[in-house]
C-alpha positions in Angstrom: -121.2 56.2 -109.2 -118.7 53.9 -110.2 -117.5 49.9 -109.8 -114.3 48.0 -108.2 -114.4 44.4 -108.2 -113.5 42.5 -104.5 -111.1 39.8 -103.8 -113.8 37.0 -105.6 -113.9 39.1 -108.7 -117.4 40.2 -107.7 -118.7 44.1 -109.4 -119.7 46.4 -106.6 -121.6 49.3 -107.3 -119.9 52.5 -105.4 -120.2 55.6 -105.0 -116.5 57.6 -104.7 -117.5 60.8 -101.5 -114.4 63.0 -100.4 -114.6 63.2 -96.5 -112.1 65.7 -95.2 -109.8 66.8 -94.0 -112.4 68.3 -91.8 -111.7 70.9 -89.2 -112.9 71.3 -85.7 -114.0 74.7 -85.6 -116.3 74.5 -82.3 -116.5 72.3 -78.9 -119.8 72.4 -77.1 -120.3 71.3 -73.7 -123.3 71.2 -71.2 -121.7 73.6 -68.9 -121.5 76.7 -71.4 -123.9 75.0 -74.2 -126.3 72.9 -72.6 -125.5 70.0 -74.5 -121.7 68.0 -76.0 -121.2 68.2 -79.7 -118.5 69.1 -82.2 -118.8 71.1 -84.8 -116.5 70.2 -88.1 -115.9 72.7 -91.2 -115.3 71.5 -94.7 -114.2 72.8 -98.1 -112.5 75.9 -98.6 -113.9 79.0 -99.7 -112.9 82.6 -100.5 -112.8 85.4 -97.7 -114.6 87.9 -100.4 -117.7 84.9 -99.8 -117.7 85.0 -96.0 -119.1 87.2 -93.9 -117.7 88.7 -91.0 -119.2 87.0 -88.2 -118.1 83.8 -90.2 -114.3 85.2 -90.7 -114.3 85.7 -86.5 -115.7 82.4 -86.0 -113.3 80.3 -87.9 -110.4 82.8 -87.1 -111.1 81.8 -83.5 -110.4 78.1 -84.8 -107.3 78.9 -86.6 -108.8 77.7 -89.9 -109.5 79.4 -93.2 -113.1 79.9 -94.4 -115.2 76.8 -94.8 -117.9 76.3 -96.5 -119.6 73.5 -95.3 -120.3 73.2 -91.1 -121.9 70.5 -89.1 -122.8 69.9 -85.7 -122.2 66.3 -84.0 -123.3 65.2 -81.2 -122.7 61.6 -80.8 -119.2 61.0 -81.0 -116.0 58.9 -79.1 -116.3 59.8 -75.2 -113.2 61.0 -73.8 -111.9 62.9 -77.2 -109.2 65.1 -76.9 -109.9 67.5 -80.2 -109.2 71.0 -79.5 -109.7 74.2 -81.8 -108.4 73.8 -84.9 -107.6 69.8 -84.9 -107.5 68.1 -88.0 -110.5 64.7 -88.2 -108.9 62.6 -91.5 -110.2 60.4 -93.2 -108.5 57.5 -90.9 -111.6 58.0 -88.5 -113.1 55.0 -90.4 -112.2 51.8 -91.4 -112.7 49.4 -94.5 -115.2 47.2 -94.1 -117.4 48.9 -91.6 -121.1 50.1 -92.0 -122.2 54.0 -92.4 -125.1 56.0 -92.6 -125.0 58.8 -95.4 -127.2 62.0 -95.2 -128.0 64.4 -97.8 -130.6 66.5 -99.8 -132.7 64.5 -102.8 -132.3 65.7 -106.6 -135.2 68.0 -106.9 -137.1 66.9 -109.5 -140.2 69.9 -109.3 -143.8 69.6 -109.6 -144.5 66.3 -110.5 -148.0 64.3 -111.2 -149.0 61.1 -109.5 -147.7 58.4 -112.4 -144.3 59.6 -111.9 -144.4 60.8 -107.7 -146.0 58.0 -106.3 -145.9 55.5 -109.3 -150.0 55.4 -110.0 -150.6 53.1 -113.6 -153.1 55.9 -114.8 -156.6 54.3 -116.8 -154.3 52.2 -119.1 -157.4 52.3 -121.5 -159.0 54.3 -124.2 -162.3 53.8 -124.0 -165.6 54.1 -121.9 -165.6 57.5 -122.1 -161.9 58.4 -120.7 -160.5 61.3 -122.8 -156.9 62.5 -121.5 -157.6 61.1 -118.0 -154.4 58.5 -118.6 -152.8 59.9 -116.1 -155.0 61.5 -113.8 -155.5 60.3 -109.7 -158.7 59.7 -110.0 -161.1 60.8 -106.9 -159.5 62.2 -104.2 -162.7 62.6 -101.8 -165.4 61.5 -99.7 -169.0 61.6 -100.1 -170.9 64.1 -97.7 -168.7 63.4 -95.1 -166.2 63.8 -94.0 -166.8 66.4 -96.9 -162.7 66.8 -97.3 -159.7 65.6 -98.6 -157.6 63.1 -95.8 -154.1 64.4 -94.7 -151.6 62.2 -96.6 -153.9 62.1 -99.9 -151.2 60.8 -102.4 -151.7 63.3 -104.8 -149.3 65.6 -107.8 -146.4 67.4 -105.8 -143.3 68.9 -105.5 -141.5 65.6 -106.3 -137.1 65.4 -104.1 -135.6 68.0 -102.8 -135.5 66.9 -99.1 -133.4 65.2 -96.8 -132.9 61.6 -96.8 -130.8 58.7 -94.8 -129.3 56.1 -96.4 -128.3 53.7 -93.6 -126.0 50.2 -93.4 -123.7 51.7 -96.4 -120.5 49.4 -96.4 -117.1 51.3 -96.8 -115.6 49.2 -99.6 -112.1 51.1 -99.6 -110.6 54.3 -98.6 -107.9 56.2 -100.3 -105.9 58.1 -97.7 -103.9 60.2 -100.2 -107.1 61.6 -101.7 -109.1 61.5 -98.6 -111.7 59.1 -100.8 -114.2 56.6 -98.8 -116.2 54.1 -101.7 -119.2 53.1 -100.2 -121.3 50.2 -101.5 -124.3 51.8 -103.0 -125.9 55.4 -104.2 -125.9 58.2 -101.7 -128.8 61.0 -102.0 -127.9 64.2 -104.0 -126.1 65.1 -107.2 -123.1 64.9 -108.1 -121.0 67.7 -105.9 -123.3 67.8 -103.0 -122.6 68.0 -99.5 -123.5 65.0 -97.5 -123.3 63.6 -94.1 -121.1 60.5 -92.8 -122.6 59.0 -89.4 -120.7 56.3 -88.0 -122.7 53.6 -85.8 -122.0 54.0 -82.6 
């Protein structure tokens, strides 16, 4: 993440997310696919990487190997974009609201203090020796004799796919095909993410 100051010398947190140029490698329709989308390919990658049926596919587009493809199906109606058009970074405009999708920092198995933000026994005595920061009970009495579904309990902790929504573009830099967008996005630093525009 980074900051830019606006016009009222105000600090804005941003996060800096290169979106394109993206290729259209793909048009669905409901006659041949049962359903309209468009599928764009981003980010270059080396033909000794991609597998044939990949090499066909984007060959077909008249684009060099991608690594990144997504499917959209809510877009403009009445586009025109045909194999192989370029979608810049023009698409969106400064000021305007976004939803960003992407995959969490995966952060492993992680106990109940940290994953769901339990306080733990907070005290030494009556007995509690290296409980701190232990869930305490977890089940019933003779019935329901189990454990509920949805138990907040230790667990893999990120790694899954969130939406961030109502993400203001701050300012785009055509030349480098850089949106900021007011806020953090989910993912590390590199990670592929998703744009949505609100339709």
């Amino acid at each position: 993440m980074t900051s830019v100051y606006d016009a009222n010398g105000k600090n804005l947190p941003c996060t800096v997310i290169e979106a394109g140029p993206c290729y259209v490698t793909q048009i669905r329709t409901k006659e041949i696919d049962g359903y309209d989308a468009i599928q764009l390919a981003f980010d270059d990658k080396k033909e000794k990487h991609t597998t044939k049926a990949e090499m066909g596919h984007f060959a077909k587009a008249g684009v060099t190997p991608k690594r990144k493809v997504v499917e959209f199906t809510r877009f403009e109606a009445g586009h025109q974009k045909q194999f192989g058009d370029v979608v810049e970074i023009d698409v969106f405009e400064e000021g305007e609201f976004v939803d960003v999708v992407g995959t969490t920092k995966g952060k492993g198995f992680q106990g109940v203090v940290r994953r769901h933000g339990f306080a733990g026994v907070g005290g030494a005595t009556h007995g509690q020796h290296n409980r701190l920061r232990a869930p305490g009970s977890v089940g019933a009495s003779s019935w329901p004799s189990r454990v509920f579904k949805g138990m907040r309990m230790a667990g893999q902790t990120g790694n899954k796919r969130v939406k961030i929504i109502n993400l203001q573009i701050i300012k785009i830099v055509k030349e480098k095909n850089l949106l900021l967008v007011k806020g953090a996005i989910p993912g590390a630093n590199g990670s592929y993410v998703i744009i949505e525009r609100w339709s």
